[in-house]
N, C-alpha and C positions, 0 to 999 in steps of 0.2 A: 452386690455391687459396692458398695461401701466398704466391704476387705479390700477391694479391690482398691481403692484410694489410700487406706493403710497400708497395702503391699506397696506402693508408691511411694509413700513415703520412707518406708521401711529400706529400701533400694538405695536412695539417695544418700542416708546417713549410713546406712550397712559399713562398716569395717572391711578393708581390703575390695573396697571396690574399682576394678580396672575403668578411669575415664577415658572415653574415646576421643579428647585431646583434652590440650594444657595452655591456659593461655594467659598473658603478660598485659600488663599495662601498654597500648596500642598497638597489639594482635589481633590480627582477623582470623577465625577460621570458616572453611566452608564444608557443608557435606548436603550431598544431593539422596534425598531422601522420599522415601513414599512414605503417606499417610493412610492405614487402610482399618481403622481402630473401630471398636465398636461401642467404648466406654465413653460413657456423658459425661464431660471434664466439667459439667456443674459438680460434679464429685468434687474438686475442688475450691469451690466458689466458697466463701463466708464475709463475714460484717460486709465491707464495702466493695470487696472482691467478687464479680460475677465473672463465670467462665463456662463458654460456649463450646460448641463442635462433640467430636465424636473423636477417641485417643483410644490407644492402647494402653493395657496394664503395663507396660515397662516403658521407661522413656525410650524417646525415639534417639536421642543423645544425649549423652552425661558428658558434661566440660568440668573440671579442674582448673580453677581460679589461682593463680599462683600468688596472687598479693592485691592486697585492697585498690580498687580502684575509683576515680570521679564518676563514673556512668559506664554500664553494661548494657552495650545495646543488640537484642537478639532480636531478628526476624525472617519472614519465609517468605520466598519468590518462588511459587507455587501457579500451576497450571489451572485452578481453582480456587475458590473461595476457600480460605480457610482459615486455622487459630492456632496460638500461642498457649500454653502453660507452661510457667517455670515454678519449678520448687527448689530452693536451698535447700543447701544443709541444715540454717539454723531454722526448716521449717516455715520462709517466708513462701507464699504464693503469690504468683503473678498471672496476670492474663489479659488477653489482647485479642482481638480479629479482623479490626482494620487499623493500620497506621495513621489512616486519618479520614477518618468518619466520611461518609459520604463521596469520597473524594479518589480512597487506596484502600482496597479490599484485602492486600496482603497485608499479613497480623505485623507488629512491630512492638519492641515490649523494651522500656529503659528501666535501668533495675541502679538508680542514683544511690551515689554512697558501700558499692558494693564492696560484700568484706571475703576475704581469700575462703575459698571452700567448694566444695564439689556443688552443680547446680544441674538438676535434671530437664530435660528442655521435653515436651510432648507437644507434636505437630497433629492439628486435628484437622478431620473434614469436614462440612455439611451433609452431604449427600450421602445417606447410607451403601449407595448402591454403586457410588464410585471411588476409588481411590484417589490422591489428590499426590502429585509429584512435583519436585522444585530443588532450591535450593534453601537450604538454611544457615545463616551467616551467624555468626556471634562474636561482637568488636568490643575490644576495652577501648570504650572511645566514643564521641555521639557524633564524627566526622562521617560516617556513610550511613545510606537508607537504601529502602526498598525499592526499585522500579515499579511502575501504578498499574494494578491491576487495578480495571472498572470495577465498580462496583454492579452487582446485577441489579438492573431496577425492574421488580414486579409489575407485568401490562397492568394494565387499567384497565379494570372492569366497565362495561359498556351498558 
């Protein structure tokens, strides 16, 4: 499992890789994605960085950053609970699975200061046993957000 986050890595910065878009100082892009992975994106997780869900070995999207930006903000409006992982090119990880604790169950993830380079985006699930669909936005920009998926709250034990 752990080659498995090297080949991941290794994706992102690989030479001659085709990004499935390109994006500008306040561009939005969107792509409607399923998530059906079985890899534990704590494969990614270090120092202060934890990352949840369940990803595939290959990103679910790779964007091309055409020039430095104030704030990259990437998240998914997903029919289920689910999560963010981004890896740059220079190797930074990010990760997310509510936009706002308690509140917005869809992942949301600001990637502040960002610098031009390809950046792999991997949409995870919880649930082993179902896939999770939506959309996935990614804006040079911190002017849009996610629409609020509840969060699930576990009954109460009686």
């Amino acid at each position: 499992v752990a080659d498995e986050a090297v080949d991941a890595q290794a994706q992102v910065s690989a030479a001659g890789i085709t990004p499935d878009g390109t994006l500008a100082d306040g561009d939005t892009l969107t792509a409607t994605v399923t998530s059906a992975g079985l890899v534990p994106a704590a494969l990614f997780s270090h120092d202060d960085v934890a990352c949840s869900g369940l990803v595939t070995a290959e990103p679910t999207y790779i964007v091309q950053l055409d020039g430095d930006v104030a704030n990259l903000r990437i998240f998914f409006e997903g029919d289920a609970d689910a999560s963010l992982a981004v890896l740059s090119e220079a190797r930074v990880v990010s990760c997310n699975d509510e936009a706002v604790t308690s509140e917005n169950a869809n992942p949301q993830l600001d990637i502040t200061e960002a610098v031009a380079g390809l950046y792999g985006v991997w949409v995870g699930r919880f649930d082993p046993e179902s896939a999770v669909s939506g959309t996935l936005t990614i804006h040079a920009g911190d002017d849009v957000a996610p629409i609020i998926l509840e969060p699930v709250v576990a009954p109460e034990s009686e």
